[in-house]
Rosetta silent file (secondary structure, phi, psi, omega in degrees, C-alpha in Angstrom):
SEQUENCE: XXXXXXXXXXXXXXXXXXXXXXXXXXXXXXXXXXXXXXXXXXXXXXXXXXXXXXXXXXXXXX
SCORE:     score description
SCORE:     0.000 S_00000001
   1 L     0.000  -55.450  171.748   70.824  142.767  124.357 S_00000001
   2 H   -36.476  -90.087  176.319   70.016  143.275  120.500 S_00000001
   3 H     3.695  -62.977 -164.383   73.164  145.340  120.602 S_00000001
   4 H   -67.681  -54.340  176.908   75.731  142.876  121.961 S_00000001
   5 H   -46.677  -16.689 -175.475   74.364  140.231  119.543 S_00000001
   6 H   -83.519  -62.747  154.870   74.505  142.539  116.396 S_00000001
   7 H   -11.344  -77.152 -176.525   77.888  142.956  117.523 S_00000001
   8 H   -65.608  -81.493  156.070   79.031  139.583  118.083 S_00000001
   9 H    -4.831  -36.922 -164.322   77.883  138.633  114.598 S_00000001
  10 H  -105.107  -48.935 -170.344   79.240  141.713  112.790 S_00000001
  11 H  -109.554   14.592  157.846   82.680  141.252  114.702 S_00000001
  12 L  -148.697  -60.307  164.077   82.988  137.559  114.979 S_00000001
  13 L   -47.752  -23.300  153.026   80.621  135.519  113.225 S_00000001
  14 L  -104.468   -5.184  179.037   80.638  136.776  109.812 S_00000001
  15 L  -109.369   14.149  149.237   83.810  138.309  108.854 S_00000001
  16 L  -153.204  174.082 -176.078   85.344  134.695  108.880 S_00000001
  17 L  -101.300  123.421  163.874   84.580  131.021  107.568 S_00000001
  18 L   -93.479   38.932 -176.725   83.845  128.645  109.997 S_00000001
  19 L   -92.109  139.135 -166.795   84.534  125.901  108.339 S_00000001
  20 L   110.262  -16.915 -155.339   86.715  123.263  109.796 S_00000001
  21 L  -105.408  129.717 -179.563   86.036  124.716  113.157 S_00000001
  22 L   -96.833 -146.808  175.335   84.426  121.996  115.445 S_00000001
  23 L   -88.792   -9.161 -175.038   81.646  123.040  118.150 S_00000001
  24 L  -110.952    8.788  144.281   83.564  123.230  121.047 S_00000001
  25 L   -70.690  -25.063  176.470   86.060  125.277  119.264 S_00000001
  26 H  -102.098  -41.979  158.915   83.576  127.802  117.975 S_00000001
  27 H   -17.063  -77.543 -176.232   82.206  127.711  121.491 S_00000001
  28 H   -39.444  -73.605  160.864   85.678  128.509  122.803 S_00000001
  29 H   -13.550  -53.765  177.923   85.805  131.280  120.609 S_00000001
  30 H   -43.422  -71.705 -165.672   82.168  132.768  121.650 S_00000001
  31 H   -28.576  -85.392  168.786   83.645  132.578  125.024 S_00000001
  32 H    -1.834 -104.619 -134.420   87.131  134.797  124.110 S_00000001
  33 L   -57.281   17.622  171.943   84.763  137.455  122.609 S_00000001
  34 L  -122.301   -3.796  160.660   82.511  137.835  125.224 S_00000001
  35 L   -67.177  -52.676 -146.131   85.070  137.821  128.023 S_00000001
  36 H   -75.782  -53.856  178.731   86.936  140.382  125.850 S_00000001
  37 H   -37.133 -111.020  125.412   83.166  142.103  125.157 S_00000001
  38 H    45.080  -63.027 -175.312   82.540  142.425  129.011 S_00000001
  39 H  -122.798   -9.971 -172.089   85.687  143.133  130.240 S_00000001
  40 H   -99.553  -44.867 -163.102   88.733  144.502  127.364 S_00000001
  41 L   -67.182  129.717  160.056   86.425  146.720  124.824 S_00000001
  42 E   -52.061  135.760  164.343   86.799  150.189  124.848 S_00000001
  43 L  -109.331  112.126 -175.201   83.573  152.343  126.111 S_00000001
  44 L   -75.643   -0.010 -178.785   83.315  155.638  125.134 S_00000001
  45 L   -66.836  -64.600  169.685   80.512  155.947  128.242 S_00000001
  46 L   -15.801  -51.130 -163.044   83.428  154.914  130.223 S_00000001
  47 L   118.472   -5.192 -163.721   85.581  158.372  129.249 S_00000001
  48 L   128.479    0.865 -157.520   87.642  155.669  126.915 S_00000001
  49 L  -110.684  168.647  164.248   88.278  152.999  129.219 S_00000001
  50 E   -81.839  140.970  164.128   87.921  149.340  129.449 S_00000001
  51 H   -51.871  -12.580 -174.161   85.262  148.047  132.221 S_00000001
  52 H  -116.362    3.912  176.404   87.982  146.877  134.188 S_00000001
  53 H   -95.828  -18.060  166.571   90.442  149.824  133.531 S_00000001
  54 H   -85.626  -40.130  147.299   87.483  151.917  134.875 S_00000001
  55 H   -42.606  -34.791  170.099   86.279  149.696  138.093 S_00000001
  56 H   -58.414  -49.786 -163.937   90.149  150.556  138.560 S_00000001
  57 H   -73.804  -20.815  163.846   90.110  154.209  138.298 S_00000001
  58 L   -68.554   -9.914  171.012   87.133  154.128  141.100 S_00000001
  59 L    61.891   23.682  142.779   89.383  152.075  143.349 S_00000001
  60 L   -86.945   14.953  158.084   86.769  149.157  143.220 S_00000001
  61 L  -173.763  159.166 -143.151   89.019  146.886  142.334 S_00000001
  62 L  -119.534    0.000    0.000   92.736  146.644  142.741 S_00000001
């Protein structure tokens, strides 16, 4: 858990200004990166894959 959060901070929350940005707009945002965390991000546990390009190569999901 530490992990994701160091993360999310180092690669969204601090490398821009949120100012101007209202709450359900930085919300919205959260959201993106943690669909994109979750299901888009490269793993190298994976072999290299995305979680869902690897549930693919197991033929759990189509």
């Amino acid at each position: 858990c530490e992990g994701f959060f160091g993360r999310l901070k180092n690669e969204l929350f601090y490398p821009r200004s949120w100012l101007g940005y209202t709450l359900s707009e930085f919300i919205q945002e959260v959201n993106q990166y943690m669909i994109w965390y979750r299901d888009k991000r490269i793993k190298r546990s994976l072999g290299n894959l995305s979680p869902i390009e690897f549930r693919k190569s197991l033929g759990l999901i189509s």
